[in-house]
N, C-alpha and C positions, 0 to 999 in steps of 0.2 A: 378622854380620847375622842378626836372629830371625825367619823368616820362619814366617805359621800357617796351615796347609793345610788345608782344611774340603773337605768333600764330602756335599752335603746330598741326600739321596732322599726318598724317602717313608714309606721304615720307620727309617731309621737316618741320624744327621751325627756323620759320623767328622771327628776333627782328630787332627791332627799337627804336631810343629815343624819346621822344616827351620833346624841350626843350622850352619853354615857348609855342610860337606856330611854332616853327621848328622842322620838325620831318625831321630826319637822313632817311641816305640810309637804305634799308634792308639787312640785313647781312643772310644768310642762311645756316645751319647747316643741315644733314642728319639724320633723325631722328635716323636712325639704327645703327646712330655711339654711341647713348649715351641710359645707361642703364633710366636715371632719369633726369629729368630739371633741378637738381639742379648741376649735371658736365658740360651741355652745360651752363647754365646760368654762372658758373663761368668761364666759356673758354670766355665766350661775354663779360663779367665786366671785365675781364683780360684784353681784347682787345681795348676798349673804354677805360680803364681809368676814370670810372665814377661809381657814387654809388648814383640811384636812391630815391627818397624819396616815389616813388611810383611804384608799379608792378599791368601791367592787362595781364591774359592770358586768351587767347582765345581755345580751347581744343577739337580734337574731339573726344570725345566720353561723355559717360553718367555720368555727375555731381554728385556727393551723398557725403554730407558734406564734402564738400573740396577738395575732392578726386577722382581721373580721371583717369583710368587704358584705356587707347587707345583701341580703338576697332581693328584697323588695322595694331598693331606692340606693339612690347613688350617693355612700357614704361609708367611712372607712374610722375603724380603730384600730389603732397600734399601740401597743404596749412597749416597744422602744418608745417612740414615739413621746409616747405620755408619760415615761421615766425618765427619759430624757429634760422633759419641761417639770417636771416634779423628783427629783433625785434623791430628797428624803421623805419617801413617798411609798409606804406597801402597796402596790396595783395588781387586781387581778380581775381576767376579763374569764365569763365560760358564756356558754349558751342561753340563753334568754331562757328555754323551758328547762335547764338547769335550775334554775330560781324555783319556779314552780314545781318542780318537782320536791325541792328542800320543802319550800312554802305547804305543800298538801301533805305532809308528814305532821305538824303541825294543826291543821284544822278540826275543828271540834264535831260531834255528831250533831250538834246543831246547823252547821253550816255546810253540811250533805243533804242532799235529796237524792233518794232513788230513785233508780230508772230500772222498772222493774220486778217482777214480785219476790226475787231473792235475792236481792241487791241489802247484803248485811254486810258491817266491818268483817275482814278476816285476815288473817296473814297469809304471805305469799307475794310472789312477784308481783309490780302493781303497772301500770301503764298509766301518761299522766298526758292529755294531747286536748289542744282548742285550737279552732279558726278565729283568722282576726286577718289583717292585711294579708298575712301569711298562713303559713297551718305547722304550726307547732308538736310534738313529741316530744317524750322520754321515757326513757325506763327505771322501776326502782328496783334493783333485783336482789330479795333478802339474802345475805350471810350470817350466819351466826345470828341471830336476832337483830341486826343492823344492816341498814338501809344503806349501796352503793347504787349512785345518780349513774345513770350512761344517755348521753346527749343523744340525737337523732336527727337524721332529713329524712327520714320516711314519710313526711307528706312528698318528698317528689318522687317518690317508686309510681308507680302505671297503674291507672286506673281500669277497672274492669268491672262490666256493666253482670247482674244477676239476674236482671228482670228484663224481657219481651221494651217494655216504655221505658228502660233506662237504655234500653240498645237504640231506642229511635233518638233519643237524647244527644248520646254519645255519636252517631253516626252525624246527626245536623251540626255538634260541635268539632267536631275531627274535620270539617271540609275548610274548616280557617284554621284549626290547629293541630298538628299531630307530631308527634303519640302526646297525650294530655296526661297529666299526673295527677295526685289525687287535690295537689294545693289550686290547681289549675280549677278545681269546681268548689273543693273546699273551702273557700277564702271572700274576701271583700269583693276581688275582681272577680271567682269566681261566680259569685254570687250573681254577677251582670251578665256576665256569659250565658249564665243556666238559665236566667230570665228569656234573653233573647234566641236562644234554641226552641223552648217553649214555647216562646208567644211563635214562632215562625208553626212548628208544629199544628197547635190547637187553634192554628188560621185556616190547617190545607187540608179540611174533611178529616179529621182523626179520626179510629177506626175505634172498632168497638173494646178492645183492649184496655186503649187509652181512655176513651169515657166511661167506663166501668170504672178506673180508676179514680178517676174525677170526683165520681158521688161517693167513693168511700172514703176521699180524704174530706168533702164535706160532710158525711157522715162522725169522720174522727174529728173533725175541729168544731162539731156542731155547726156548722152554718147552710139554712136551707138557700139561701139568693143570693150568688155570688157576679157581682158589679163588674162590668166589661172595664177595658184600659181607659186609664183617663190620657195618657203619656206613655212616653217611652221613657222608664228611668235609666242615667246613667252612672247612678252610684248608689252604693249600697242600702246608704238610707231613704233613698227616694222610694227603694223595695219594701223596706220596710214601711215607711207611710204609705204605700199602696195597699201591702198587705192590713193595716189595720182599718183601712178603709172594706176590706174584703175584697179586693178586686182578685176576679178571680186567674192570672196569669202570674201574681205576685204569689198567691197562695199557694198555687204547684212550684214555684221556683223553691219556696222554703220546704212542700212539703218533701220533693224530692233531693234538697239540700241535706237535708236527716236521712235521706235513703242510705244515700252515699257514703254520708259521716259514722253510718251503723256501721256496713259493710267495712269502712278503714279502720273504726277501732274493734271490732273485730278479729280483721288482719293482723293488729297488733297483739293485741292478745292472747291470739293464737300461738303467735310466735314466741313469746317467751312465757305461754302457760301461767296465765296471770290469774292464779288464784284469787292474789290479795285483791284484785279488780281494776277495774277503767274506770281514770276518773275529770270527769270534763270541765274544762275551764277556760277564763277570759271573761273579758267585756260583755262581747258581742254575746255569748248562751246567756248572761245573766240578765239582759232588757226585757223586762214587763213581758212581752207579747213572744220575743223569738222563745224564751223559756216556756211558757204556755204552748205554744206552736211542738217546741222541742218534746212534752210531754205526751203529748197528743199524737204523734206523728207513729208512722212506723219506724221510727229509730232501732228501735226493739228487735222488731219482727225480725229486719236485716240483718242485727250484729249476732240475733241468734241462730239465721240460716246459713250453718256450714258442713252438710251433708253431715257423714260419718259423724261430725262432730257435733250437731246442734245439742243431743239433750248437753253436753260437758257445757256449753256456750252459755247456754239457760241459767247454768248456774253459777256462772261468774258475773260478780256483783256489777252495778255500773252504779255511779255518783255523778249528780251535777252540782258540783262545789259554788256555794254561793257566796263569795267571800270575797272582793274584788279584791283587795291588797295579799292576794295569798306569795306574787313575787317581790312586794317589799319583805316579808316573812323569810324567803330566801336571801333576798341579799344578807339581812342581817344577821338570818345564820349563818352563813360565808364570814361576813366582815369579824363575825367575832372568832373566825377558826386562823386569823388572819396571824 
């Protein structure tokens, strides 16, 4: 049985085979190069020389009978569509963090790190959410000893600020866009956003609030002299080469990047009482430096400050899943339910 594994983002649709139980390298296409799946799909069956008996796409943005207009670029799946051009053909498209949420069911205690001093396995509800082009969710909510996936756009619920230097943040970024969600700072592009708020800020006499905080984030990342702007980056990775240089406007951009991300999974958490824990994943948390950065930061601090509720917060576990292929892991538990 040939089954073809897709996972379609905003920046990149990886495919892969799944051939009885060998699944092929990942092959990766640019999402921006193709109007619809079904031109990259036939560039990849071109390629392989193979004609699957089964298709599962993993997709991010919002599912509505069959149908999947990406939130982060201009591209479209349909399942008529692709039944149509494949008629003996099992196809099934869900949510991108669907995958991962199968996929981190799946991953070993080696391939967790804690975030946290009581961050252990446990059961109960679990919350599975990473930034990337986008800001991804879901939920895993136990029945019976067995795990039901429920899809999410909670990275575009409203963003709201906890801290005095998150409201100066939030206020510089609301004068170009408003109301701002959490994908809006959470993300690739947020990530440029939150830089140039910042650099605008820590240019115009910042007050003593905000340099207070300064020396405690180079306090937490260990670094005594932090390097003025060399540039203005405008993509994400140019942030991160700044920040490994230590410049020091790249450094607040990231360290307040984890503020943020505390507070949102948090949010989640809260909301359906996630015992079993938060567990963070993608690319983007697993690079060298952002995960060092991520450990360091007050991630923590924030997902644990929710008044009434902080000590309950304390004690629900957080994970950063170090495992990139955790949504090929979902696809192919899909394609084998298929």
């Amino acid at each position: 049985m040939v089954v073809l594994l897709s996972d379609i983002g905003g920046t990149n649709i990886r495919f892969s085979i799944l051939d009885g139980n060998e699944i092929s390298a990942v092959e990766y296409y640019k999402t921006n190069d193709f109007k619809n799946i079904e031109t990259a799909l036939a560039c990849y069956l071109k390629q392989i020389n193979k004609q699957p008996q089964k298709m599962v796409f993993g997709v991010a943005g919002l599912v509505q009978n069959g149908c999947v207009k990406l939130t982060n670029a201009d591209f479209e799946v349909n399942q008529k569509t692709l039944e149509s051009l494949y008629p003996n053909t099992k196809i099934k498209i869900v949510n991108d963090f669907v995958l991962q949420g199968y996929g981190v069911l799946d991953v070993s205690k080696k391939e967790l790190r804690a975030i946290g001093e009581n961050s252990f396995e446990q059961t109960g509800n679990k919350v599975v959410l990473g930034p990337g082009t986008g800001l991804g969710s879901c939920f895993l909510i136990e029945e019976d000893d067995e795990y039901k996936i429920l899809s999410s756009e909670s990275g575009h619920t409203s963003l709201a600020p906890v801290s005095v230097n998150q409201q100066k943040i939030l206020a510089e970024m609301t004068k170009e866009e408003y109301p701002l969600s959490f994908e809006d700072v959470i993300s690739g592009s947020g990530l440029c956003r939150l830089y140039q708020a910042i650099s605008k800020i820590h240019q115009l006499a910042p007050d003593d609030a905000w340099l207070k905080e300064v020396e405690e984030m180079k306090q937490s990342f260990g670094i005594s002299d932090l390097k003025e702007s060399l540039f203005m980056p405008l993509r994400p990775k140019e942030i991160t080469l700044l920040a490994e240089k230590e410049e020091e406007i790249a450094l607040l951009t990231y360290w307040y990047f984890f503020e943020f991300l505390g507070i949102y999974a948090s949010n989640l958490a809260l909301t359906i009482k996630a015992d079993g824990g938060v567990y963070l994943v993608g690319n983007l948390l697993n690079q060298a430096l952002i995960r060092k950065l991520l450990i360091k930061s007050w991630f923590r601090k924030f997902f644990d400050l929710k008044g009434v509720f902080s000590t309950y917060m304390k004690n629900v576990p957080v994970f950063l899943v170090e495992k990139p292929s955790v949504q090929i892991d979902g696809l192919v538990f899909i394609a084998k339910t298929l």
